[in-house]
Every structure is written in C-alpha cells, then in structure tokens.
N, C-alpha and C positions, 0 to 999 in steps of 0.2 A: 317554470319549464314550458309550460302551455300560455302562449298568446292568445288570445281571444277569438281574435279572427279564425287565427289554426283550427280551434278547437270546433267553431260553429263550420268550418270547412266541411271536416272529417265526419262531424256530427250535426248536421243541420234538424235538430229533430226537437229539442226543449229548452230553454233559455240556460246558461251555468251547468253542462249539466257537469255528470260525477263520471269518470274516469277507472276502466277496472285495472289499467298498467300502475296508475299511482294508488288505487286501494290495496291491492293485491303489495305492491311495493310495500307498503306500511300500514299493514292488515293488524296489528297489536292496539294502532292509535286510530283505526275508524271505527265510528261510529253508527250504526244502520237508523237511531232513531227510533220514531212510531208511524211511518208511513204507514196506510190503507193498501193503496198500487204499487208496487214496483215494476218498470220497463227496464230489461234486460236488452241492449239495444245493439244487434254489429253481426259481424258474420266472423269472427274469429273464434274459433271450438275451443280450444285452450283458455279464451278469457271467459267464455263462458263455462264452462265445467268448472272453473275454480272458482269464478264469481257463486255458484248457485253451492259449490260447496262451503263456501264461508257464510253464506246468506244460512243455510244450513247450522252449521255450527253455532252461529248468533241465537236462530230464533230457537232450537232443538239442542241445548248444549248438551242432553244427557243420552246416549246413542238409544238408551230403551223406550224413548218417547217418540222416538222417529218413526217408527212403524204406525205410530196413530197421527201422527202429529205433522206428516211431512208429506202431503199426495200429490203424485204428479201426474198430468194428464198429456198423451198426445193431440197437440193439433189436428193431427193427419186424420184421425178418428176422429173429427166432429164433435165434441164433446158438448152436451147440453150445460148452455150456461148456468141454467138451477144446480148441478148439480158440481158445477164449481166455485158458485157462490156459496152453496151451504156448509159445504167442507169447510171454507175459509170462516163463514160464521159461526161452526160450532165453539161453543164453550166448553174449556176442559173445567173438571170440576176438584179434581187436586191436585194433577201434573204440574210444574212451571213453565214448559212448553208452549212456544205460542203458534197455532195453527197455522197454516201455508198450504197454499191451495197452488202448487206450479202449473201452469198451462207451457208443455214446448213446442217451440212453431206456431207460435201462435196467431200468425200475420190474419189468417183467416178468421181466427176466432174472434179478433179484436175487429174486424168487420163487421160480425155478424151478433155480435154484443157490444157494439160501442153506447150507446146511448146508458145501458147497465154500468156498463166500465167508469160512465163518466159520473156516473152518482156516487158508484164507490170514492173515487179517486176524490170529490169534493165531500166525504164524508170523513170525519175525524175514526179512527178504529178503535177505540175504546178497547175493548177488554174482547173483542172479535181477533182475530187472526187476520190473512193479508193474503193479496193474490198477486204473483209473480207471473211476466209475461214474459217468455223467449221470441223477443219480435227479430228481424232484420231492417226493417224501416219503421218511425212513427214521427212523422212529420210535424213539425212543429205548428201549422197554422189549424190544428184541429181543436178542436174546444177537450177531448180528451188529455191531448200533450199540454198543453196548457194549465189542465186541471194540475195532471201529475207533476209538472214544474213549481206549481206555486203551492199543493199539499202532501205531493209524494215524491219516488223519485225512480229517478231515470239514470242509469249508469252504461256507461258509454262503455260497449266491449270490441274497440277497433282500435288498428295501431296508427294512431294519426302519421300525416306526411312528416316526414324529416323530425321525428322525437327521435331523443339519443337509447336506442332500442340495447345498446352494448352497452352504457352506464345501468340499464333495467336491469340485466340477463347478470351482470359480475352482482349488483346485490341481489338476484333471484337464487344465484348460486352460492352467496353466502348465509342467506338465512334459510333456503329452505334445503341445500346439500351441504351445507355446513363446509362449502371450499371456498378457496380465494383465487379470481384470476387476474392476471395481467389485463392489462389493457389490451394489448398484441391479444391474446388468446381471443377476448370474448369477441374484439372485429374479426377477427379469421372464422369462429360458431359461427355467428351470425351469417357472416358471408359465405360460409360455405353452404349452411341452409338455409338461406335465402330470408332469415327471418321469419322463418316456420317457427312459431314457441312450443309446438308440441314437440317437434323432434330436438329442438336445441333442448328441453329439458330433460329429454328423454337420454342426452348425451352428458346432459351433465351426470347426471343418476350414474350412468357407467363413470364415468371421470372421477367423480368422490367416493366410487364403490373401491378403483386403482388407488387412488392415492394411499401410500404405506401411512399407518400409527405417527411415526416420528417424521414425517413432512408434512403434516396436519399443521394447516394457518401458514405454510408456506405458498406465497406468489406459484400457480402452476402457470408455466411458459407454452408459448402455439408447441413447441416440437409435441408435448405431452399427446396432442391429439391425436399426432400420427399413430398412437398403440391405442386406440379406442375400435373395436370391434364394430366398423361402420359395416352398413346395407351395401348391399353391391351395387343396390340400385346409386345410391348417398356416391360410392365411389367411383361409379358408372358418369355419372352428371359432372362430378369434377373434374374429370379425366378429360370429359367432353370441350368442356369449357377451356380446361389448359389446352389442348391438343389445337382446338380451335382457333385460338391467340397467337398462338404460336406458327400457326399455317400450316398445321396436318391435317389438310380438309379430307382425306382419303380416311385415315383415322378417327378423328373426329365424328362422319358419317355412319362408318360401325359402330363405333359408342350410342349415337342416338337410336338406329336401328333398335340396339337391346333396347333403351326407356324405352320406347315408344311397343315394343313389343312385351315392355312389362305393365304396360298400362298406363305410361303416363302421357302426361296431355301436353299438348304443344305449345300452347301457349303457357303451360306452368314453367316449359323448357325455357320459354323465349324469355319467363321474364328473370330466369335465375341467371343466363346472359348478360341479359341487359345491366344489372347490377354490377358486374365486372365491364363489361364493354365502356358504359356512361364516364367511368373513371377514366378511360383511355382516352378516351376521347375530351376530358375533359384538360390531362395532362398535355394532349398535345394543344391544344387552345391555349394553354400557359406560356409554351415553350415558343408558336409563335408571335409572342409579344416582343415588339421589341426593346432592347435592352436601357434599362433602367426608366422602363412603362410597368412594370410589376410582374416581368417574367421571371419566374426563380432562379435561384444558379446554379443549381442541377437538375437531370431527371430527378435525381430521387425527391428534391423538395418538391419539384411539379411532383410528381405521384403524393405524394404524404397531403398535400393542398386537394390534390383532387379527389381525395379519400380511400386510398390503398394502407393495407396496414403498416405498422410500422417494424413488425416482425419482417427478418433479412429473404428470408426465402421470399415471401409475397412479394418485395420488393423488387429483389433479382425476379420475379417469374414476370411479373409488370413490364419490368426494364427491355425484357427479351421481344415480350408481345409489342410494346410498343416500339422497339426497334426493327422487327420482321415487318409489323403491318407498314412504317412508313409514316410520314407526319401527313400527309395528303389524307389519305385511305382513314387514318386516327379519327382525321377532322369530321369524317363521313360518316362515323359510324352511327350520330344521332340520325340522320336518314335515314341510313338502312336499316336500323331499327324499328324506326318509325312507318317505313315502307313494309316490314317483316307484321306487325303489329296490327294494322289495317288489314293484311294480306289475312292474316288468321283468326281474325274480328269478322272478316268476311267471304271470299269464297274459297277459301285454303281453312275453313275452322272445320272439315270433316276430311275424314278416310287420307289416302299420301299426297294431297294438295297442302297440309301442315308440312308435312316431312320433307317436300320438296322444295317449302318454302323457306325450312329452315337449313337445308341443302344449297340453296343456294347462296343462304348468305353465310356459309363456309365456302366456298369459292371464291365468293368476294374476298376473303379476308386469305384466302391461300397462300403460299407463300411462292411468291413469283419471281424476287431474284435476293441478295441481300442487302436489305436495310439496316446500318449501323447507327449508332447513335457515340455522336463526337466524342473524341477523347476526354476535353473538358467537362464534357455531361450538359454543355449550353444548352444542343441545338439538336436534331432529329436531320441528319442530311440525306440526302437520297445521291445514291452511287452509281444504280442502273435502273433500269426497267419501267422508266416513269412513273412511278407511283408511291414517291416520295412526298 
C-alpha cells in the first residue's frame, strides 16, 4: 500500500521507517522488539495517543506496574536530561515491566540532548528500559536518525498523501467498535470530516453505540449517519460547503460567520472545501474531453472517477453543484483555491482578511443564472450568463 518514494515524501526523517496507520491497523501482529530509542515522529494527535498507548500496553502489560514503570515528562518544562536517562535506566528488580522514560514535545529536548540521545540509540538496551520521543520533525541526515534507523525505531504518525484513509477507518471500525461499514459510509465519514481521525472515531463510538443487538455484523449504509448526534459546529461546516456549491453565497456566508465565531480557523475551513471542490473540478475536466479521449458517459461516472461517493444523495448533491457552477467556473476552481490558499498563508492568515477571503470565493461560485447539465449526462452546457 506504501510506495517508497510516498513514504520518504510524507516522512523524510529515517530510512524504512514504521508507520502508526498500518501498526495501529494490525496492532495483534506487531511487533515493538528491543529498541533502546523510539522516535514518535508526525503531528497527528490521534496517531499519537494510540501509538504511545499501545507502546504502553507492550512494554507495561499489567496496569499496576504502570504507575512505576511508565514516566512521562513534558518538553515545555525543560526536563533535565539525567533525570530522564535514569528513569529509563532504572532496573526493576521483580516486576516484568520494562521502564519507559516518555519525553512529549520533545523537539527541544532532542536539541539539547542530542549527542546523549545518540549514544543511547547506538547502545544495545539490555535489561535497561527505553526512551520514547514525541518529536514533529527529525531529519533524517542527523547521525541521531540514523543511529535510530539502524538500532531503534522511528514510527511514522502522519497520514501520507493519497493512502486509502476509507479502507483504514471501515477496519478501524471493525475491530476496535466491533461494526461494519459500507464503502458509501466510511467515503461520506471521512469526507465529512475532512479526515480528522479523532472526530471520525469519535463518530464511530456513537454509530456502534446505535446500532440495535440484531443488526450487529450488518453492512451500516451513509443514510445511517444522518441520526448520529453531530456538533453543530460538524453541521454548521457541511451545510456551508453544500450551500456553497450549490450558490447560496448569502447563506453559505452566515454559516461561516458562526465557525469562525466558534473558533475555527480559516484555513482549517478552506481545506475542508477544497476536498469537495478538487472533485468538481476535476469531474468537469473529464467531461471536457472529447468523446472517446476518455471522457466518461455520464456525470455520474465523471463524479465516481473524480472521487465523490458512490452513495445516491452525494451523488445527486455533486450533480447539482456541478450543474449551478457551470463547466467553465468547475474548471477554475483549482485557481481559486489556490489563490484562496496563498491569500490565507499570507496577508488574509489574521482577524476578517480570512473571512473575506473565503467570502469571496462564495461569490465566485454564487449562482448567477441556470446551469444545466444535458439530458444525456455527456456534457455540462451553459444556457446563459456566460459562465458556463
């Protein structure tokens, strides 16, 4: 499933490394070994809290040795290196527990203790315990990553580009909430939340909590989501995004209003957008191909190629957006994303220069006359208003 190249992409930090979406996947048949170091390496909270609690359950299998046996220190607090070397060095003397000295945050620590770090990590651990690092980066051309590549290890907690994040989440939610879903379902999870793993699993929880005795191991279908007791925030954002596609930029802009006045950030907005939009735009790039160059023969197969779900309502909701915006305006929208994107990277990233930035590009896509899409489902024609 992981290409090479993909992988040193996402992870440019230690040669091979290890992966916490496919550890976590098939957490029964990993292995942790006897490493000295481990680098906990990525900025996704959800693979790290699960990463360090199965690292946990490995090295601590018995919960009443945890309280001696499991310390963790914050970065943010400076922690003197002695006294998270010793931790890790102590020997228990009849527990079966093996010590763990966690440092989180440690980006700083690992500065200011590298050359300690690096003796560890080239030292076999014997019958010593082990020091665990919550970094964000740790580059691979350092004599440290290097150590920890070729005698400890370094597990990768980010979700690489384009990994099938919806085959993860249907067995995430078969062995760890004991449901099953469609295919339709887990692309509609994800893309509703953007690929957040904390709150997708935090929906599953509710979802297998619904599910009745006697439809247990039963396929659960997208409609099921609609009775799951979302955030308002959760339904605020979706509402935004349909309203938006569809050119209610008047509406759409009160939707945003509330996020943005419940805290959320603009560019978190722009890129749960862009995740619907990219599709749009990529459908209508299908459509104008011309015929038998590899344009589909309908909307619906350009949507389903350019990855919209295959559940009917996503589908019909696509078909609408991409018939209001126009095949022209479709083709644009990697621009104006992209122009949206820069804008909020840079002098639109504080105070209502986000909000106007993302206001505007709901007027770009507003709906200014009707755009139909042919009977046959070929082709995306424009009827008025030039902006077909």
């Amino acid at each position: 499933m992981f290409r090479d190249d993909r992988v040193r992409g996402v992870f440019p930090n230690v040669a091979d490394p290890k992966t916490a979406l496919e550890i976590l996947k098939k957490s029964d048949a990993w292995s942790l070994g006897t490493p000295s170091l481990v680098a906990l390496v990525g900025d996704e909270p959800f693979l790290t809290f699960h990463m360090l609690a199965l690292l946990r359950e490995r090295l601590c299998p018995d919960e009443v040795d945890r309280s001696w046996a499991w310390r963790e220190f914050s970065g943010s607090d400076e922690p003197d290196p002695r006294d998270v070397f010793d931790e890790a060095a102590t020997v228990p003397l009849f527990a079966g527990a093996t010590r763990a000295a966690i440092v989180r945050s440690a980006d700083a620590f690992v500065s200011s203790a590298r050359e300690k770090l690096e003796l560890l990590a080239n030292s076999p651990r014997g019958r010593r315990g082990l020091v665990i690092l919550e970094v964000k980066t740790f580059p691979s051309n350092t004599r440290l990553a290097k150590a920890v590549a070729k005698h400890g290890l370094a597990i990768d907690a980010t979700i690489p580009p384009r990994y099938d994040l919806c085959s993860w989440v249907r067995q995430w939610a078969h062995t760890k909430h004991d449901c099953t879903l469609a295919a339709a379902t887990a692309e509609r999870l994800v893309d509703r939340l953007a690929g957040n793993l904390g709150q997708i699993d935090q929906s599953l929880a509710r979802l297998a909590a619904a599910i009745p005795a006697a439809s247990r191991g039963q396929a659960i279908s997208p409609e099921a989501l609609d009775g799951l007791a979302w955030s308002q925030q959760e339904r605020t954002a979706w509402g935004m995004i349909d309203l938006a596609t569809v050119g209610d930029a008047r509406s759409a802009v009160s939707h945003l209003s509330a996020l943005l006045g419940a805290g959320e950030d603009p560019i978190g907005v722009s890129a749960q957008m862009a995740s619907v939009l990219r599709r749009l735009a990529v459908a209508a790039r299908l459509l104008a191909l011309p015929t038998g160059d590899g344009r589909p023969a309908s909307v619906e197969a350009a949507l389903r190629e350019a990855g919209v779900g295959a559940w009917p309502k996503a589908l019909a909701q696509a078909r609408e957006a991409l018939g209001q915006l126009g095949a022209r305006r479709a083709r644009q929208l990697p621009i104006w994303l992209s122009e949206l994107d820069r804008s909020l990277k840079g002098d639109a990233s504080r105070g209502l220069r986000g909000r106007l930035a993302l206001e505007r590009l709901f007027c770009k896509m507003s709906k200014q006359s009707a755009g139909v899409v042919s009977a046959d489902g070929a082709s995306i024609a424009r009827v008025s208003g030039g902006h077909a």
